[in-house]
N, C-alpha and C positions, 0 to 999 in steps of 0.2 A: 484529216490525216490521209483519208483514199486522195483524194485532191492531188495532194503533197508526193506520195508516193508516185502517183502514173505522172508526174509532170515532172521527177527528176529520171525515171525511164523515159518515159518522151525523149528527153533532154539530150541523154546519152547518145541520142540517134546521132547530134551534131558535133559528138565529143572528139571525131576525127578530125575534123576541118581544122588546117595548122592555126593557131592564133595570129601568126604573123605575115599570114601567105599577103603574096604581091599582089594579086588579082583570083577574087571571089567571083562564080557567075552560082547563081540558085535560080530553079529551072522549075518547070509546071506548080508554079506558084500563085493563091492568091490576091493580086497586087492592091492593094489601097494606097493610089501612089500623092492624094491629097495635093495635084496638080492637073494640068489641063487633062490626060489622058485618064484622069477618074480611076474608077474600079476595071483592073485588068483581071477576067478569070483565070485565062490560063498565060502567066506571061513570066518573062525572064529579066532578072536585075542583075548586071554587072556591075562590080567593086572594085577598084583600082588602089591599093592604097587607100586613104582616106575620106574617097570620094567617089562619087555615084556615074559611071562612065558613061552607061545606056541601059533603059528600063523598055519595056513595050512587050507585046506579043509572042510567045514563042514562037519562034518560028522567023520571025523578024527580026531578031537583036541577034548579031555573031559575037561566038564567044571565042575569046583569044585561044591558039593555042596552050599557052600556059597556064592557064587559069584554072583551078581547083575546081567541079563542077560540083553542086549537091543538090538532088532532086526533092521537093521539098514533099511532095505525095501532095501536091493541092492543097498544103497548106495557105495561109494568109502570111502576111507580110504586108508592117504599115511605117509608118515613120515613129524614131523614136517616140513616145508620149512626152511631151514638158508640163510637168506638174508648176503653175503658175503664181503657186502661195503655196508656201514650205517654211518650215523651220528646222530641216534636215539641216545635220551637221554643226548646230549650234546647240541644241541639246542632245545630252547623253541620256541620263535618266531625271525623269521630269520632276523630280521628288526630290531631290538634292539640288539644292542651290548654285554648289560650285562647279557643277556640269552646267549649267544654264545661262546663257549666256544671250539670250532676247532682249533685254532690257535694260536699260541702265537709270534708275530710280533713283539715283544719289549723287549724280554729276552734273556741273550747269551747260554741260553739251548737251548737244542737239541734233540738229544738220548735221554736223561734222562729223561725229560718231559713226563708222565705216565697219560694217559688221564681217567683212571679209579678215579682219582681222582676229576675229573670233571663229571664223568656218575650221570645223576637224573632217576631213577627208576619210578620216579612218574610225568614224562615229557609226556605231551598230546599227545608226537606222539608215545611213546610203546604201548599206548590202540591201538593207530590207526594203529598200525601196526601188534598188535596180530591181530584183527577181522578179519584181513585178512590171516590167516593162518601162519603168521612168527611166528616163537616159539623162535628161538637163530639168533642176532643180532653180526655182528663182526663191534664194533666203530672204525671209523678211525680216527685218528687227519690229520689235513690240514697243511702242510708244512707254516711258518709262516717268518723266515727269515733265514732259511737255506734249503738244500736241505733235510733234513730229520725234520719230523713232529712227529715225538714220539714213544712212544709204543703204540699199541691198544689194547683191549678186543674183548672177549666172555660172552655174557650177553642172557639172556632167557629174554623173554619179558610179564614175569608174575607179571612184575609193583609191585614187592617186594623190599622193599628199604635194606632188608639183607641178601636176598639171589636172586639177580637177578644174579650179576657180577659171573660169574663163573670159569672165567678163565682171571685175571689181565694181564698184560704185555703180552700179546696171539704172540704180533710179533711187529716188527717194521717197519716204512712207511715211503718211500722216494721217492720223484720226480727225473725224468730223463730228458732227449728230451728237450720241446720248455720253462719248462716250469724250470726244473733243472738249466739248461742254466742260465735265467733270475735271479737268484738266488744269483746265484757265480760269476758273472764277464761277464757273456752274454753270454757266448760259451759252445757249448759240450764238449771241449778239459776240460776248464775250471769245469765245471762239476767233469768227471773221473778222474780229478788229485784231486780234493777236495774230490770223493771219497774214490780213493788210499791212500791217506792222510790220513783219518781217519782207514783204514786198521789197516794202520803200526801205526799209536797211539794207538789201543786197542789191538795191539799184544805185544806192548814193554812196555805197564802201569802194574807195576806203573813206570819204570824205568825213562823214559823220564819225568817225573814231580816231580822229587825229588826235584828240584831247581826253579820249576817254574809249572802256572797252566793250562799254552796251550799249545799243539804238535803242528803237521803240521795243522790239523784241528778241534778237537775237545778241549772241554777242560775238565778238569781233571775232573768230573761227565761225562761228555758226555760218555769217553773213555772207562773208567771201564762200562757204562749203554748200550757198544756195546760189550762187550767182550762175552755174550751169542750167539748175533751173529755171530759172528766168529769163535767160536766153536760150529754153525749149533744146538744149541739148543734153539734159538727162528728164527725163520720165517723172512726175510727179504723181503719185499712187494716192490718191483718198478714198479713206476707208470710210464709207456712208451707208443708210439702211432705208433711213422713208424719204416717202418721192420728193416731201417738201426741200428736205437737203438736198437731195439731187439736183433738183432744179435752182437750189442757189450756185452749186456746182456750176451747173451750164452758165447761169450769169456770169460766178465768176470767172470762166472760160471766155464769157466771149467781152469782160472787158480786159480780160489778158492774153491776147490771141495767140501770143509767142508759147504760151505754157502751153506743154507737152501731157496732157490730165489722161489718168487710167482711174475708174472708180471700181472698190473692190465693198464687194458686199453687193448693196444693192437689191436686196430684198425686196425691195419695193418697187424693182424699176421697171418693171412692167405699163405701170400704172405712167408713168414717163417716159416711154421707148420712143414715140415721137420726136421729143425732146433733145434726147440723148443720140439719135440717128443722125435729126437734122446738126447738132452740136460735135459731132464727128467723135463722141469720147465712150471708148472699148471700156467696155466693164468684165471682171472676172468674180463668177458667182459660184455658190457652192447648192445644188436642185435640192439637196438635203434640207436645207433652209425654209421649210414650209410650211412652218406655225406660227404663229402670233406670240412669240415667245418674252416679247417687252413690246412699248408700247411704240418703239421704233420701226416694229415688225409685224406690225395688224393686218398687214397685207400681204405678206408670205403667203402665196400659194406654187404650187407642184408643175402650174404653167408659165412660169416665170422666166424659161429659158424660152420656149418656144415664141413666147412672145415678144419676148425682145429680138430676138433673131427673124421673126416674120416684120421685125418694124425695119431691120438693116441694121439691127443694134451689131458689132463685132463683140462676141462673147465667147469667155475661154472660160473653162470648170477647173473649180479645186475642190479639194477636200479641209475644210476650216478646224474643223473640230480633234485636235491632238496635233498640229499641224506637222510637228516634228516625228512622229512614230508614225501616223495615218496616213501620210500625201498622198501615200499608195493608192489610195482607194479614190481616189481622182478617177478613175475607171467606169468605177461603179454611179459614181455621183454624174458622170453622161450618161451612163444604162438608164438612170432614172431619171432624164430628161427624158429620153426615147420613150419609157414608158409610159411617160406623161406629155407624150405627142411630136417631142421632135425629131425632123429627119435625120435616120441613123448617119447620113455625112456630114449633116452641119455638129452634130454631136467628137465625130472625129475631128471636123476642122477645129472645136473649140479645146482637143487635147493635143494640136499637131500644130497648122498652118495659125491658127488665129494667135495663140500664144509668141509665136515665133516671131509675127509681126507685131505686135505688141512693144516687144522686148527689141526691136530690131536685129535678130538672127536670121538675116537675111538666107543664110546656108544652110538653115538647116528648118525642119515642120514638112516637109515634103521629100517625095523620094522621085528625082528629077536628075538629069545628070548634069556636071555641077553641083551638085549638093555633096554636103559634109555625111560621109554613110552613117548616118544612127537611123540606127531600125530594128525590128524585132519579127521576129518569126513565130505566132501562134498558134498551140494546139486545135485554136476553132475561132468563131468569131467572138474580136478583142472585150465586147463591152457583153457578152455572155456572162455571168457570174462563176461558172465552173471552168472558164479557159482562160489560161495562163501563158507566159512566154515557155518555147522551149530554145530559143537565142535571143543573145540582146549582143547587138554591137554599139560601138561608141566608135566616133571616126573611125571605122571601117576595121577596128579587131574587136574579136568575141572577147566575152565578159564573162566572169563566172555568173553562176548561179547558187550559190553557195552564202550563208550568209550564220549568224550565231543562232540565230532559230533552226534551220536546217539543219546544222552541224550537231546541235542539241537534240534534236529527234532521230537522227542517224543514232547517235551514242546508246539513248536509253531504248532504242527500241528493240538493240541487239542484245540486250539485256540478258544473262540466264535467270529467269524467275525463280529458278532452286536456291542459288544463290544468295538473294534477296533478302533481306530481315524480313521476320515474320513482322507485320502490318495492323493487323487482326484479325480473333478467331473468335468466332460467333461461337454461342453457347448451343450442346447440343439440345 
C-alpha cells in the first residue's frame, strides 16, 4: 500500500505534461537507451509526435523551441518493456468461463483460429499491466484440442479499443514434450508425425483437398492458415521443457530451414544452449521456472538464463504463471535472472530489444531516433522490486496510470471509519 501511494504522488510530478503536446524533450535523465549509445547518465531524449527525434547527452541533444521541457531529477528512462507471453485481454476473470477465451476445446480448428478476434482492449488487466511499465503485449492462445492453439498478436496496452491490436496473426503457437504428447495419442513419436503431417498438408493445399476437407492432419482452413508458416513468414512458437525435445526442435529446424522457430519454455535449455545458438532459435523463458516440477523439468535450475545467454542464446523473460493477470511481473522474473548472475543489460535487452526482434518490431525495444516513443520514466532502477513507473508513453502520448485496483484503493481508503458498520467487538 506505501508502494502504491508514493508512486501515484511520484506520478503527479508528470501530471502537467499536455497529453498531446507536438514535441516532448526530458532532460538530466537516466537513459537505458538498449542501442548502440548504451546507458546515458546524464542525457536528454527528444519526442516528436510518435517518434524518437534525438537521444544522447545533455548538453549535446538541442531541444526545439517548442518543445514542452521536463527535468526528470535523474530519474531513469528505458524503452517500453514487451511482455513476450501474455494472455492479457482474452481473459477477464479466470474463473468464469464466458470471460475466457484462450482456448477452444470443442472446435475442429486449429491453425486458423485468430485469437485477435477474441482481444478486449478494455479488459482490467491491460490497465494492470500498463501501470507497471508493459507498453506492447504478445497474446497467446492455449492449445485447446490439438497440438496447435492459433495465431497470436501484438497489442500496446493503451486500452484503445481501435488502435490497441497492432500486429494481428503476429505468429503461431504450438505444444510440444509432455504436454503435445497428451494431445495426439500420448506419445512424442505421435506428436512429430502429427506435426510432419501438417507440413506436407500446407505444402501440397490446395491440391490434396480437392475431393475432400482433411489431409494427414489439418483440415482445409487449417492448411491454407499454416502455409505462412512454411514459407518462414510468420513465426512459429513451440512450447517445450527438456533438452531432449529441444534438440528434436533444432533437427526439426534444420530439416526445415524456411521455418521461422521461437521455443517458449525451455527449462531445460541450458543444458542445450550450444545447440540452440548454433541453430539460430530465440527462446522466451520464465527464471521463476526453477524446480523439478515434472519429469520434463528435472533440470530447472535459477541459472538457466545466464546460460543460455553466455552461449549467444537470444532470450527474452515472461512471467508464465497467471499469464493473463501476472504479465506484469515479467520485471521481476529478470531481477531474478540478475540475481542468479546475469548482466543487468542482457536482462533489459531480454524485456526490450530481444523481444522486439523476435516479434519483428523493428520500431520499437530501443530508445533511438527513429524509433516508435514507448518508454517509461522510473522512480529508480526498473528491475528493483520497489520501483515502479511514474510515466508510461505509448507512441509518444502519456498513458494513465490508473487502473480498477488503484481506483479501488483510492475509494476505500478515504473511507470514514465512524461510518463503517460495526465489524467486530471483542469481549471485554
Amino acid at each position: 500500500m506505501i508502494r502504491s501511494l508514493l508512486v501515484t504522488a511520484a506520478a503527479s510530478a508528470f501530471a502537467c505534461l499536455p497529453v498531446g503536446a507536438d514535441t516532448l524533450a526530458f532532460t538530466n535523465a537516466k537513459i537505458w537507451t538498449g542501442g548502440d549509445a548504451g546507458l546515458i547518465e546524464n542525457g536528454t531524449l527528444v519526442v516528436e509526435d510518435e517518434q524518437i527525434v534525438s537521444v544522447g547527452p545533455s548538453g549535446a541533444i538541442a531541444i526545439p523551441d517548442d518543445a514542452v521541457v521536463e527535468d526528470v531529477g535523474g530519474k531513469w528512462i528505458t524503452p517500453g518493456i514487451i511482455a513476450p507471453y501474455s494472455r492479457v485481454g482474452v481473459v477477464e476473470v479466470g474463473a468464469e468461463d464466458t470471460t475466457n477465451d484462450t482456448s477452444s476445446s470443442n472446435t475442429r480448428f486449429t491453425v486458423a483460429l485468430d485469437v485477435s478476434r477474441s482481444f478486449n482492449a478494455n479488459a482490467t488487466p491491460v490497465d494492470v499491466t500498463r501501470i507497471e511499465g508493459i507498453t506492447r503485449v504478445a497474446v497467446m492462445p492455449a492449445a485447446g484440442s490439438s497440438l496447435f492453439a492459433g495465431q497470436g498478436l501484438i497489442a500496446n496496452t493503451s486500452g484503445d479499443l481501435r488502435k490497441s491490436i497492432t500486429k494481428p496473426r503476429a505468429f503461431q503457437y504450438m505444444v510440444m514434450g509432455e504436454r503435445g504428447a497428451s494431445e495426439v495419442g500420448g506419445s512424442r513419436s505421435a506428436a512429430w508425425r502429427f506435426l510432419n503431417g501438417a507440413l506436407l498438408d500446407a505444402r501440397s493445399f490446395p491440391t490434396r483437398y480437392m475431393a475432400h476437407d482433411l489431409g494427414d492432419s489439418l483440415s482445409r482452413a487449417d492448411a491454407e492458415a499454416f502455409r505462412p508458416v512454411i514459407r518462414g513468414e510468420q513465426p512459429l512458437f513451440i512450447e517445450v521443457q527438456r533438452a531432449s525435445d529441444i534438440l528434436e526442435v533444432v533437427s526439426f529446424k534444420e530439416e526445415n530451414d524456411r521455418l521461422n522457430i521461437v521455443i517458449v519454455g525451455a527449462d531445460e535449455g541450458w543444458l542445450v544452449a550450444d545447440e540452440l545458438a548454433a541453430a539460430g532459435i530465440p527462446v522466451i523463458i520464465d527464471p521463476f521456472q526453477n524446480l523439478p516440477i515434472s519429469f520434463e523439468h528435472l533440470a530447472a535450475t535459477g541459472k538457466n538464463a545466464e546460460r543460455l545467454v553466455a552461449a549467444g542464446v537470444p532470450t527474452a523473460f515472461a512471467h508464465f504463471e497467471d499469464a493473463s493477470h501476472q504479465a506484469r511481473l515479467v520485471l521481476q522474473s529478470a531481477g531474478n535472472a540478475v540475481a542468479n548472475g546475469l548482466d543487468f543489460d542482457d536482462a533489459m535487452a531480454g524485456l526490450t530489444t530481444v523481444p522486439a526482434s523476435i516479434f519483428g518490431l523493428d520500431d520499437l525495444g530501443s530508445l533511438e531516433a527513429g524509433k516508435t516513443a514507448d518508454l517509461v520514466i522510473w522512480s529508480g532502477d526498473p528491475l528493483e522490486l520497489m520501483t515502479s513507473p511514474e510515466a508510461v508513453y505509448i507512441s509518444g502520448e502519456a498513458q494513465s496510470l490508473e487502473s480498477r485496483q488503484t481506483k479501488l484503493r483510492d475509494r476505500y481508503l478515504s473511507l470514514d471509519k465512524s461510518k463503517q458498520p460495526l465489524a467486530y467487538t471483542p469481549k471485554d
